[in-house]
PyMOL Python script that loads the backbone (N, CA, C, O; Angstrom):
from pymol import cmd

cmd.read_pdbstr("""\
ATOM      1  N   UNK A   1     -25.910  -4.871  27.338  1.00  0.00           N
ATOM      2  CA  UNK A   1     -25.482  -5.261  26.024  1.00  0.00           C
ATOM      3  C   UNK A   1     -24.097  -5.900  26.137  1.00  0.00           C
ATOM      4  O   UNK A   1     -23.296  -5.602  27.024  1.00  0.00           O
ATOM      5  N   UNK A   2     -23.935  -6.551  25.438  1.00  0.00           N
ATOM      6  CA  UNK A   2     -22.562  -7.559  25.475  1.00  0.00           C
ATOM      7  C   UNK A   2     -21.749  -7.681  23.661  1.00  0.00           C
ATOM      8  O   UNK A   2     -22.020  -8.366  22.674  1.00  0.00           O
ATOM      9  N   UNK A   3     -20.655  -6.591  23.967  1.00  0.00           N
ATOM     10  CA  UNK A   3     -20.294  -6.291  22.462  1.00  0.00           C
ATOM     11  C   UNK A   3     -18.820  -6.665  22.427  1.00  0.00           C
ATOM     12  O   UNK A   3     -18.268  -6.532  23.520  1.00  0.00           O
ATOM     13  N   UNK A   4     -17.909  -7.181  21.254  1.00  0.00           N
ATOM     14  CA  UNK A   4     -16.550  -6.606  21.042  1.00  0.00           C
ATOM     15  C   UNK A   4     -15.859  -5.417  21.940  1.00  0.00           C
ATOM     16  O   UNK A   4     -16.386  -4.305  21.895  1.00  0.00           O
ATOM     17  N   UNK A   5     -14.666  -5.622  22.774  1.00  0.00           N
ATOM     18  CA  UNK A   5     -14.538  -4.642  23.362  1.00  0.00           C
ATOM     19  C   UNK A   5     -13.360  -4.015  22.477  1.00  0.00           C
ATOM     20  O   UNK A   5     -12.603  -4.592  21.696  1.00  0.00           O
ATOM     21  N   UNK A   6     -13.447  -2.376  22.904  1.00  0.00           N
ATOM     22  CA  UNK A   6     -13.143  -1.824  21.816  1.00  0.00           C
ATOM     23  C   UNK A   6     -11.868  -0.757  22.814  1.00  0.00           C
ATOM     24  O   UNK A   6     -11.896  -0.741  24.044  1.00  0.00           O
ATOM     25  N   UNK A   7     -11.081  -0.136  22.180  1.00  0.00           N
ATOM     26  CA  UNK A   7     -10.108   0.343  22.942  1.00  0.00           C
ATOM     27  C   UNK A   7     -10.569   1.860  24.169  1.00  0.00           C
ATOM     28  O   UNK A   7      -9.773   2.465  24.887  1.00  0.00           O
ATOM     29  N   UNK A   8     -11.719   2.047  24.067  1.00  0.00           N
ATOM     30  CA  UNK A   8     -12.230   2.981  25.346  1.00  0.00           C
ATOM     31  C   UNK A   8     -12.273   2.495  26.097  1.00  0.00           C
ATOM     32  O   UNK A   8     -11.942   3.080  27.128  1.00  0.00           O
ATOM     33  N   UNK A   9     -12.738   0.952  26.206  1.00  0.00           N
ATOM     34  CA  UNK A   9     -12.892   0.318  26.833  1.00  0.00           C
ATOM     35  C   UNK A   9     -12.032  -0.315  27.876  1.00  0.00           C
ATOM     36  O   UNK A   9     -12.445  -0.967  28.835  1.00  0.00           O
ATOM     37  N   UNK A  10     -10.861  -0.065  27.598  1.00  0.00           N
ATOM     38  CA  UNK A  10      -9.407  -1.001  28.488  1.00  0.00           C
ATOM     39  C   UNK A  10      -9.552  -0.146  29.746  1.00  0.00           C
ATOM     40  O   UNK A  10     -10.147  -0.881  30.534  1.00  0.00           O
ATOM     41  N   UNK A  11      -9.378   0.723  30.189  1.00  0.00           N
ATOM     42  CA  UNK A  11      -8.918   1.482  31.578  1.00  0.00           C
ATOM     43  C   UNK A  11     -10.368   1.066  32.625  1.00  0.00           C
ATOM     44  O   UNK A  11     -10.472   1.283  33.832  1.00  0.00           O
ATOM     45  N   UNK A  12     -11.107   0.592  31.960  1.00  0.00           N
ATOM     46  CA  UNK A  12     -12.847  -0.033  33.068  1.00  0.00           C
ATOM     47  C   UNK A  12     -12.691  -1.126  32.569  1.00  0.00           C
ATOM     48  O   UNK A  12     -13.195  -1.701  33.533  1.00  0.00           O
ATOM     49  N   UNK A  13     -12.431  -1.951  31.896  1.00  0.00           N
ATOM     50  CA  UNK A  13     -11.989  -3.294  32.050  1.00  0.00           C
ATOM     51  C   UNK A  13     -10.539  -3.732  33.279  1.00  0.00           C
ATOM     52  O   UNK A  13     -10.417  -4.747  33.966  1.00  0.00           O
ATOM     53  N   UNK A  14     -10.128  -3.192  33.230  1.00  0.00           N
ATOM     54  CA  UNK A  14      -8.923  -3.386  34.346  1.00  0.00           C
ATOM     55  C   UNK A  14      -9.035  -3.104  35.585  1.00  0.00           C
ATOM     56  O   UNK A  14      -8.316  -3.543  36.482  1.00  0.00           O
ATOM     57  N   UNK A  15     -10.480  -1.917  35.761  1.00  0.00           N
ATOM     58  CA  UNK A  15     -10.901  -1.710  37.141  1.00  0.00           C
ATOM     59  C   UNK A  15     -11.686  -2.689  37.423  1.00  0.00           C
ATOM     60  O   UNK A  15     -11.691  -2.944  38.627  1.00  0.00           O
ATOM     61  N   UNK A  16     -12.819  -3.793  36.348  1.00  0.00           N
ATOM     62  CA  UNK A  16     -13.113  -4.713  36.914  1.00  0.00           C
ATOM     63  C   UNK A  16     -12.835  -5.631  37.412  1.00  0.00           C
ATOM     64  O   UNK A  16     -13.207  -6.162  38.458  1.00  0.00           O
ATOM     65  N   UNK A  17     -11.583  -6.084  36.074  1.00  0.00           N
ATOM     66  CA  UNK A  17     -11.090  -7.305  36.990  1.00  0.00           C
ATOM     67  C   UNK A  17     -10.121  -7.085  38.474  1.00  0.00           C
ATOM     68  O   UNK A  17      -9.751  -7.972  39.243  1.00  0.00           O
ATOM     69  N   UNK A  18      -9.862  -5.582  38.569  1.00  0.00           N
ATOM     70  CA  UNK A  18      -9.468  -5.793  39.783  1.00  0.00           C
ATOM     71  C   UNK A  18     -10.539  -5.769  40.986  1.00  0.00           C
ATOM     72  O   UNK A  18     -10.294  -6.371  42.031  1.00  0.00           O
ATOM     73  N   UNK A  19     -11.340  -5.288  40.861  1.00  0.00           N
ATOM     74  CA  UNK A  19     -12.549  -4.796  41.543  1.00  0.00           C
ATOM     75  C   UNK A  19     -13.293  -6.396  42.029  1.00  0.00           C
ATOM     76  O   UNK A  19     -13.938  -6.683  43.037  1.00  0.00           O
ATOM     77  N   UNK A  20     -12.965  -7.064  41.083  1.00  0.00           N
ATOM     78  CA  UNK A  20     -13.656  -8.704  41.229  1.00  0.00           C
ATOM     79  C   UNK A  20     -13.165  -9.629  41.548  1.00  0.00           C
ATOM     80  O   UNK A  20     -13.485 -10.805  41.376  1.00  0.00           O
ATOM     81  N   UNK A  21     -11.609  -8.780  42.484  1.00  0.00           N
ATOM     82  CA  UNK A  21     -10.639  -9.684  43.120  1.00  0.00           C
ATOM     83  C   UNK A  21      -9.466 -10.635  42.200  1.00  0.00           C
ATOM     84  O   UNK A  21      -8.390 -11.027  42.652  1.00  0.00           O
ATOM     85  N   UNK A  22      -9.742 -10.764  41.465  1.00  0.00           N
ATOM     86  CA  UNK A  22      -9.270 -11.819  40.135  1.00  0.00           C
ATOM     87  C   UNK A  22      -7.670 -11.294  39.686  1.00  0.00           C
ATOM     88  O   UNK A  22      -6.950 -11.970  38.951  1.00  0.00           O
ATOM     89  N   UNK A  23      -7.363 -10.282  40.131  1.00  0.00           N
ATOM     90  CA  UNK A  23      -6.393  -9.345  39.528  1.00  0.00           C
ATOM     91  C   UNK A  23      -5.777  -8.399  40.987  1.00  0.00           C
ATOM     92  O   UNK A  23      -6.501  -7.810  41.790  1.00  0.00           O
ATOM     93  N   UNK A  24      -4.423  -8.463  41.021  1.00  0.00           N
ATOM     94  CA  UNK A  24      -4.075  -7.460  41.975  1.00  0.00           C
ATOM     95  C   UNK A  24      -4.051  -6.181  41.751  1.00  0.00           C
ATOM     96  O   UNK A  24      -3.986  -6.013  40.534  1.00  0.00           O
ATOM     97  N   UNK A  25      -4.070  -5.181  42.320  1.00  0.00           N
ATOM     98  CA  UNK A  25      -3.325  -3.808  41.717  1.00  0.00           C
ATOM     99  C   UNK A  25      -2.377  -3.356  40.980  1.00  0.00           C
ATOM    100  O   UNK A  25      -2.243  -2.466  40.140  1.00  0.00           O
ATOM    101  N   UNK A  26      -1.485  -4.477  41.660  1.00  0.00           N
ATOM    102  CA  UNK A  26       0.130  -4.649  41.290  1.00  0.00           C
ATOM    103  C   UNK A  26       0.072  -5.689  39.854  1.00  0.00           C
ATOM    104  O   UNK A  26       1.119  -6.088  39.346  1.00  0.00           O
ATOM    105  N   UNK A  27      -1.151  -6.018  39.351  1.00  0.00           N
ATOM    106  CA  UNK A  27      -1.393  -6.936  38.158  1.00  0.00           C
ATOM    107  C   UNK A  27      -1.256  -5.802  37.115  1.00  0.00           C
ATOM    108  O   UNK A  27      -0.396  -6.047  36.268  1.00  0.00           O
ATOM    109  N   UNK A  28      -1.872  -4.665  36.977  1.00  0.00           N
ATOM    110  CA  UNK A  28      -2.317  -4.000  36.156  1.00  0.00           C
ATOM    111  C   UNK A  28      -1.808  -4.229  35.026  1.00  0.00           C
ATOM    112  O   UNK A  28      -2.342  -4.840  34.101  1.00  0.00           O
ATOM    113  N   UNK A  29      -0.213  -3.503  35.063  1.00  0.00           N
ATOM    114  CA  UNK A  29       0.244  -3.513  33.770  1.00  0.00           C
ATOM    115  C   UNK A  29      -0.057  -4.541  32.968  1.00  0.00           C
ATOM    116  O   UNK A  29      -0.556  -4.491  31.844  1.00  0.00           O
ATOM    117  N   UNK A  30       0.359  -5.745  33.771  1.00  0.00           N
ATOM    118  CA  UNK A  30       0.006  -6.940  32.676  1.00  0.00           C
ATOM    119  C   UNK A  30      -1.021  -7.476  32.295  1.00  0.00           C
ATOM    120  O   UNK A  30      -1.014  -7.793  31.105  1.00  0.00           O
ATOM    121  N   UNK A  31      -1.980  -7.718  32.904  1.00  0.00           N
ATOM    122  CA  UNK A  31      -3.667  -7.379  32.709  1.00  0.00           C
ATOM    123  C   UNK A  31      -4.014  -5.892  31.378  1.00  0.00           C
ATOM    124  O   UNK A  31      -4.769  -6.088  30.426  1.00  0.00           O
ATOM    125  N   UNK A  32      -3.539  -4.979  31.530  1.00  0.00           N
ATOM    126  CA  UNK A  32      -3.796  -4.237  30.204  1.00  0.00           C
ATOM    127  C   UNK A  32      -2.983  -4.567  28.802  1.00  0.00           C
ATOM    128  O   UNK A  32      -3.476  -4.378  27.690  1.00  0.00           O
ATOM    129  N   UNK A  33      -1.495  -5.156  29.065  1.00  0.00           N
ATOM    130  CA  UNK A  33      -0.888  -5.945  27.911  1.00  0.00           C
ATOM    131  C   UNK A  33      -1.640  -6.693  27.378  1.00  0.00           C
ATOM    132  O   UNK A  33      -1.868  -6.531  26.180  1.00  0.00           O
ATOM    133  N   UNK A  34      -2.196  -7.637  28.023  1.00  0.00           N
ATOM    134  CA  UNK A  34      -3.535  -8.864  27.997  1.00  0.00           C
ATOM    135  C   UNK A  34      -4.515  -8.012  26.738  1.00  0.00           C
ATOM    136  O   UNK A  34      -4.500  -8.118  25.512  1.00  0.00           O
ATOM    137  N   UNK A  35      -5.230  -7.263  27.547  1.00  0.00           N
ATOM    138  CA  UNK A  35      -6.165  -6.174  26.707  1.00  0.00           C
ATOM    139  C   UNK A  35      -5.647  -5.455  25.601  1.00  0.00           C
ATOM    140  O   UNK A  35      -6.262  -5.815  24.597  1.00  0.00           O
ATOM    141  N   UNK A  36      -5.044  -4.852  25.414  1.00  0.00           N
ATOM    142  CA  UNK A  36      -4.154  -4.458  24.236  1.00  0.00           C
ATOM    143  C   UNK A  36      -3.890  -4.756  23.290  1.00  0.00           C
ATOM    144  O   UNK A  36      -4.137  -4.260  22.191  1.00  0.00           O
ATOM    145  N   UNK A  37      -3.131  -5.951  23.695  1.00  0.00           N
ATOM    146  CA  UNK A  37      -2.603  -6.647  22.419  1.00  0.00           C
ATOM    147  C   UNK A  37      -2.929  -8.280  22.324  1.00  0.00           C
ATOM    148  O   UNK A  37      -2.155  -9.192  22.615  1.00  0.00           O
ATOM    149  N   UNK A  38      -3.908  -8.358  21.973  1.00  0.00           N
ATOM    150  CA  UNK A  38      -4.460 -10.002  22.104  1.00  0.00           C
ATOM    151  C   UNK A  38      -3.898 -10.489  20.694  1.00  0.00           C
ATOM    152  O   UNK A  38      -3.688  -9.787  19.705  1.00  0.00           O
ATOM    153  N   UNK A  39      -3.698 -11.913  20.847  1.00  0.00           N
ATOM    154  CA  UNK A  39      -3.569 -12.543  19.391  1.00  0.00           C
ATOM    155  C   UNK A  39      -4.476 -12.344  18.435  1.00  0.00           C
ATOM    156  O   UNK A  39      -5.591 -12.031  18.850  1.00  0.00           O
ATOM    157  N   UNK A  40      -4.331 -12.433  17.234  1.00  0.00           N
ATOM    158  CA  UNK A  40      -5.254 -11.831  16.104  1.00  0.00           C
ATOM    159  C   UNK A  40      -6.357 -13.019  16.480  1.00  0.00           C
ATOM    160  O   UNK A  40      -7.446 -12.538  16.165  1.00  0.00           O
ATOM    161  N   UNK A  41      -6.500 -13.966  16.858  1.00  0.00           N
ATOM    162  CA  UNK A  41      -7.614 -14.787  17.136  1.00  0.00           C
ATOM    163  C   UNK A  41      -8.126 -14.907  17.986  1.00  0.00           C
ATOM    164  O   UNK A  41      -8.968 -15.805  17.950  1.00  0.00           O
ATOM    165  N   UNK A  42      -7.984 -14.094  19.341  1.00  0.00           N
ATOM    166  CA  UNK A  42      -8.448 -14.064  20.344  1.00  0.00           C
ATOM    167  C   UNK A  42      -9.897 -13.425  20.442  1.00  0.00           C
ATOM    168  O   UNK A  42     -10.425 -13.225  19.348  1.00  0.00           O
ATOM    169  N   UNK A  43     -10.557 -13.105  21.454  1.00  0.00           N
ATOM    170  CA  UNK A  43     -12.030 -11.951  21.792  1.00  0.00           C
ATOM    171  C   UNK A  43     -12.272 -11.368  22.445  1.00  0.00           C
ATOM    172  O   UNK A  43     -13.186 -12.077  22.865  1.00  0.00           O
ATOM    173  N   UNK A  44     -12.325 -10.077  23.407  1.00  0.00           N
ATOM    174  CA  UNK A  44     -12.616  -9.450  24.940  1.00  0.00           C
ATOM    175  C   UNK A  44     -13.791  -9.390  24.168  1.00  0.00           C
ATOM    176  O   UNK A  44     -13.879  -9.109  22.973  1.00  0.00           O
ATOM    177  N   UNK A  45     -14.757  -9.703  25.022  1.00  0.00           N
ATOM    178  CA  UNK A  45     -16.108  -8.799  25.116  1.00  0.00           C
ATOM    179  C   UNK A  45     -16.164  -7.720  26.229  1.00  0.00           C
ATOM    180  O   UNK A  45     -15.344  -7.777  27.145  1.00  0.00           O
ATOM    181  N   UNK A  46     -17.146  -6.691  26.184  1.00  0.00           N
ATOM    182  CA  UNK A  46     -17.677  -6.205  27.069  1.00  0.00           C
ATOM    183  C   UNK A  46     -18.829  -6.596  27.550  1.00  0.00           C
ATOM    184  O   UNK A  46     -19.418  -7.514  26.979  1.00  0.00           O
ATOM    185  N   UNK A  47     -19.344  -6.025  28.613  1.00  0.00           N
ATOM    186  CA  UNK A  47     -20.364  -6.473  28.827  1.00  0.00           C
ATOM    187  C   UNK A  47     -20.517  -5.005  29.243  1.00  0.00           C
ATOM    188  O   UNK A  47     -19.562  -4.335  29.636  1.00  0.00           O
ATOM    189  N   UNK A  48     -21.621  -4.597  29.150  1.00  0.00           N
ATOM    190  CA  UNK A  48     -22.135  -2.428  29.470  1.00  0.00           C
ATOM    191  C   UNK A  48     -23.956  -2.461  29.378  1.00  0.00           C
ATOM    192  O   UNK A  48     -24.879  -2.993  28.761  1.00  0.00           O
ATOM    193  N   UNK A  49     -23.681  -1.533  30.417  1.00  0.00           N
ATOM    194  CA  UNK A  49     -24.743  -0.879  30.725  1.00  0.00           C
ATOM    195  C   UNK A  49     -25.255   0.292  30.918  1.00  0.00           C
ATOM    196  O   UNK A  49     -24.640   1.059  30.177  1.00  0.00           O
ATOM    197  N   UNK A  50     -26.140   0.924  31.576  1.00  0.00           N
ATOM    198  CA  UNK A  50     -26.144   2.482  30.480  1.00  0.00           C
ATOM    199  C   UNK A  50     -24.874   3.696  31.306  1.00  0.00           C
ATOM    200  O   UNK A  50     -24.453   4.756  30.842  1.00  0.00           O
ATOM    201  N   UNK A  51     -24.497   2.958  32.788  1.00  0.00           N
ATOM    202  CA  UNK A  51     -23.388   3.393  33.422  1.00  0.00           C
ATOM    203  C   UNK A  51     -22.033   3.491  32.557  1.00  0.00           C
ATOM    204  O   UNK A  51     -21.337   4.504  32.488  1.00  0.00           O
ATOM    205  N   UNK A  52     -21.795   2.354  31.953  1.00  0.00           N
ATOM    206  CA  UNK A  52     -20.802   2.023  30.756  1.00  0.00           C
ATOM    207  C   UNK A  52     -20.325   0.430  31.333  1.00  0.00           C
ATOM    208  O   UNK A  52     -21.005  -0.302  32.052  1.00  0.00           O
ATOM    209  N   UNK A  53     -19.180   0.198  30.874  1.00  0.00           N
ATOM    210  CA  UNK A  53     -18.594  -1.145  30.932  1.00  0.00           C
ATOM    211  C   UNK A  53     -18.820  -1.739  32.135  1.00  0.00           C
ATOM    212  O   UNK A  53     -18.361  -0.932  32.944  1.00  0.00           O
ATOM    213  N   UNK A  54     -19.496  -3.188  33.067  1.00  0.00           N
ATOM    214  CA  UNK A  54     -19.253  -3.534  34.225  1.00  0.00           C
ATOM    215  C   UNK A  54     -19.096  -4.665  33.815  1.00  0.00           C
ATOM    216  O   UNK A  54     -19.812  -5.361  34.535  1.00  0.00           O
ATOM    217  N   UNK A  55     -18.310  -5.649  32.684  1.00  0.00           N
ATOM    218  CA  UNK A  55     -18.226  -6.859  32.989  1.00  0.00           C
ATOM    219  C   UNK A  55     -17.297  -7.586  31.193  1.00  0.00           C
ATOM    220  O   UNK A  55     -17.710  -7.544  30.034  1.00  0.00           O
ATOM    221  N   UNK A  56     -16.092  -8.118  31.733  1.00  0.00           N
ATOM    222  CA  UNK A  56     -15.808  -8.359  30.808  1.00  0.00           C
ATOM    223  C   UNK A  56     -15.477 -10.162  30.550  1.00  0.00           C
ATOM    224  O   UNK A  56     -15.619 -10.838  31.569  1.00  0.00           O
ATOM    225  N   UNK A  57     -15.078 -10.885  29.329  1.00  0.00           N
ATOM    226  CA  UNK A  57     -14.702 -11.948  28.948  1.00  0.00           C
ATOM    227  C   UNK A  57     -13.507 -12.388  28.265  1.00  0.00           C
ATOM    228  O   UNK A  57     -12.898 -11.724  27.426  1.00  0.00           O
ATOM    229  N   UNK A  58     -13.368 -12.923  28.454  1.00  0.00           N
ATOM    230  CA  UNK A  58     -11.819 -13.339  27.459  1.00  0.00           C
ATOM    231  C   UNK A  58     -11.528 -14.653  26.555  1.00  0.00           C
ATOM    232  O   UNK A  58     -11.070 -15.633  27.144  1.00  0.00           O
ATOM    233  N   UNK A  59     -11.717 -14.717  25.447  1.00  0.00           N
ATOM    234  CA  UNK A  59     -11.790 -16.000  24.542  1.00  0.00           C
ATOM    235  C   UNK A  59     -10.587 -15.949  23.713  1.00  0.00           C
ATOM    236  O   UNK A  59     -10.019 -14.985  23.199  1.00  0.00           O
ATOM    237  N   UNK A  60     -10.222 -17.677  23.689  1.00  0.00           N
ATOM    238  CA  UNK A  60      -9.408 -18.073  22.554  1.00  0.00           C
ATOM    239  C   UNK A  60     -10.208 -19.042  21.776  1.00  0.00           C
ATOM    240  O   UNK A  60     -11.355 -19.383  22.064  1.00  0.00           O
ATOM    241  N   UNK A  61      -9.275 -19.606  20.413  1.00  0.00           N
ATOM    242  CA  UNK A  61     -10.084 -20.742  19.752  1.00  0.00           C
ATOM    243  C   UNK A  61      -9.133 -21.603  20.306  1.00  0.00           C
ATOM    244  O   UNK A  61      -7.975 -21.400  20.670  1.00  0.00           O
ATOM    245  N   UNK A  62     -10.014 -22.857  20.301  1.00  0.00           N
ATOM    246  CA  UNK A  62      -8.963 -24.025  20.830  1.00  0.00           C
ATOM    247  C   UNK A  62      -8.224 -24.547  19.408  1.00  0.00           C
ATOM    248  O   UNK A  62      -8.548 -24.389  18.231  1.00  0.00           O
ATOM    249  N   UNK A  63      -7.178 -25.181  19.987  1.00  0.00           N
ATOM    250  CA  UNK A  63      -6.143 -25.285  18.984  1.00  0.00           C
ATOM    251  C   UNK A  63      -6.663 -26.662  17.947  1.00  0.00           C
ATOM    252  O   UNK A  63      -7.577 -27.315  18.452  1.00  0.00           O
ATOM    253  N   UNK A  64      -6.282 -27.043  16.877  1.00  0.00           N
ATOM    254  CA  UNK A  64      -6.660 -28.177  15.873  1.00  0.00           C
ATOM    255  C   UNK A  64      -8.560 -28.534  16.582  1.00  0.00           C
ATOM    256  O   UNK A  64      -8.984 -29.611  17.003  1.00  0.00           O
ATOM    257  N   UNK A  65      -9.195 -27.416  16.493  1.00  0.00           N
ATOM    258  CA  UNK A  65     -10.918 -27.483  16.263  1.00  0.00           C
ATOM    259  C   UNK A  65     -11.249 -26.446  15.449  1.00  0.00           C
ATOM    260  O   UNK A  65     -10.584 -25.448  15.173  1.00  0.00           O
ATOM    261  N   UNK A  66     -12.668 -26.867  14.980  1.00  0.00           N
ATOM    262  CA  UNK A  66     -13.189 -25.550  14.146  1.00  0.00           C
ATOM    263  C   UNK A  66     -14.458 -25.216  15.101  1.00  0.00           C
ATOM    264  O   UNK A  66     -15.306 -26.027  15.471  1.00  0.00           O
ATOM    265  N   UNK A  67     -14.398 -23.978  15.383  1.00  0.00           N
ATOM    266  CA  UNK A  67     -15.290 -23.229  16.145  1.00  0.00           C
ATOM    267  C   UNK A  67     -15.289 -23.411  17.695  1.00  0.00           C
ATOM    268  O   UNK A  67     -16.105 -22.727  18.312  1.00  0.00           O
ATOM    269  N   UNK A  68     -14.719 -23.997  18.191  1.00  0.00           N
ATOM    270  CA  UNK A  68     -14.476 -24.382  20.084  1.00  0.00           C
ATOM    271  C   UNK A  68     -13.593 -23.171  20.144  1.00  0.00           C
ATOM    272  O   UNK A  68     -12.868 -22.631  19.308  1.00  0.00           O
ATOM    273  N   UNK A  69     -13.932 -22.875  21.609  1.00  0.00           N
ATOM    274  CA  UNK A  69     -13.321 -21.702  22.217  1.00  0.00           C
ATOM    275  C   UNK A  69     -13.687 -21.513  23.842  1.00  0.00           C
ATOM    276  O   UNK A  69     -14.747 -21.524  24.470  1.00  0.00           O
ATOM    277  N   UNK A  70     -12.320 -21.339  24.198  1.00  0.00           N
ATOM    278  CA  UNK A  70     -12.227 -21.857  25.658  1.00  0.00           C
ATOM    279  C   UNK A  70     -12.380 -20.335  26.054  1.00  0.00           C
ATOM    280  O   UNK A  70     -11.913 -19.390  25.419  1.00  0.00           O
ATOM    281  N   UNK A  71     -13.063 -20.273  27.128  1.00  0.00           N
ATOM    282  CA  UNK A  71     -13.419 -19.093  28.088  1.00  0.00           C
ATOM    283  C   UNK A  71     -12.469 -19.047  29.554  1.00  0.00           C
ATOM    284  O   UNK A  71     -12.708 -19.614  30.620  1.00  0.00           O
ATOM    285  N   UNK A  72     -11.124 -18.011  29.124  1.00  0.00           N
ATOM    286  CA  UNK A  72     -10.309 -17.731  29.863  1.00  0.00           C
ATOM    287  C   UNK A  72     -10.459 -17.088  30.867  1.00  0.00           C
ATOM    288  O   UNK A  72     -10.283 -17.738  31.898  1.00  0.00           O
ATOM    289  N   UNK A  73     -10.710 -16.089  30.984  1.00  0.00           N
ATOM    290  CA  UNK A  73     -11.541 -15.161  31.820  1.00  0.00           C
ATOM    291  C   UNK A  73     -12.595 -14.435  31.288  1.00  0.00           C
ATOM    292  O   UNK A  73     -12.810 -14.000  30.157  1.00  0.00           O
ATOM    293  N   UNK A  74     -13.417 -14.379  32.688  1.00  0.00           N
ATOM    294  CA  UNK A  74     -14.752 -14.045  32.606  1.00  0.00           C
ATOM    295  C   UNK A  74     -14.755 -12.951  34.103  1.00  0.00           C
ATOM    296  O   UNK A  74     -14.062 -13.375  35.028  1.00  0.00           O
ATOM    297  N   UNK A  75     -15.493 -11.608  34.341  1.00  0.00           N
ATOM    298  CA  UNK A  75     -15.287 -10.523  35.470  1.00  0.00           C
ATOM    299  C   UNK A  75     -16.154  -9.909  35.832  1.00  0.00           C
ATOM    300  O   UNK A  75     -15.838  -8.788  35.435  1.00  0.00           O
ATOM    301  N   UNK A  76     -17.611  -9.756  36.615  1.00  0.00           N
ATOM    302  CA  UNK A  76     -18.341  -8.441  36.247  1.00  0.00           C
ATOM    303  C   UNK A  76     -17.555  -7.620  37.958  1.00  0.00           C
ATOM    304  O   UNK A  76     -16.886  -8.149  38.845  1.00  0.00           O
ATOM    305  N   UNK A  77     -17.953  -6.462  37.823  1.00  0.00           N
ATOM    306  CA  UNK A  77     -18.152  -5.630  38.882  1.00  0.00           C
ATOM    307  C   UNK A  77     -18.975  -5.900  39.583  1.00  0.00           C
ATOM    308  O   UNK A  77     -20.099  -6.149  39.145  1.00  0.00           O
ATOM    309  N   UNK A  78     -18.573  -5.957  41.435  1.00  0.00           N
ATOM    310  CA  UNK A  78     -19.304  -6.733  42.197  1.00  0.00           C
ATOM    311  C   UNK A  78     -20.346  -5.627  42.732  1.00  0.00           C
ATOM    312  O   UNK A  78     -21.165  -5.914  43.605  1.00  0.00           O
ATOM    313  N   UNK A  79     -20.251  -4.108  42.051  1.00  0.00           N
ATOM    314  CA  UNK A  79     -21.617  -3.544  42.867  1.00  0.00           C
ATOM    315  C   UNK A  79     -22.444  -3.262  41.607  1.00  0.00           C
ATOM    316  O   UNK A  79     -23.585  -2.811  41.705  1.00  0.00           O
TER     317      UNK A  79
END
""", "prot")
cmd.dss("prot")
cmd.show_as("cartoon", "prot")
cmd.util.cbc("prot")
cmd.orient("prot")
């Protein structure tokens, strides 16, 4: 299932993207700032399965369009 990610969600979102190389260890903190506190127009999805979270997304709207939205990051867990 692929939903709104919701704040249970941050501490397995941050193990993916590190887990998927994309992110250092030493990224964390700022990688969960990212998650946290997004602009009021931004989107994380999750992506979960019946394990729980293995894959997340990251959207903005593009600026002077209606409905475009650029796909910033994108992560699943590589096992």
């Amino acid at each position: 299932m692929i939903r709104r990610t919701v704040p249970s969600d941050y501490k397995s979102l941050i193990e993916i993207a590190i887990a998927s190389g994309l992110f250092e260890p030493s990224q964390a903190d700022m990688l969960a700032g990212m998650i946290r506190s997004p602009a009021e127009t931004d989107i994380w999805f999750t992506a979960e399965m019946e394990q729980g979270p293995v894959g997340t997304a990251y959207l903005v709207p593009e600026k002077m369009t209606n409905g475009t939205w650029n796909l910033l990051f994108i992560a699943g867990h590589p096992n």
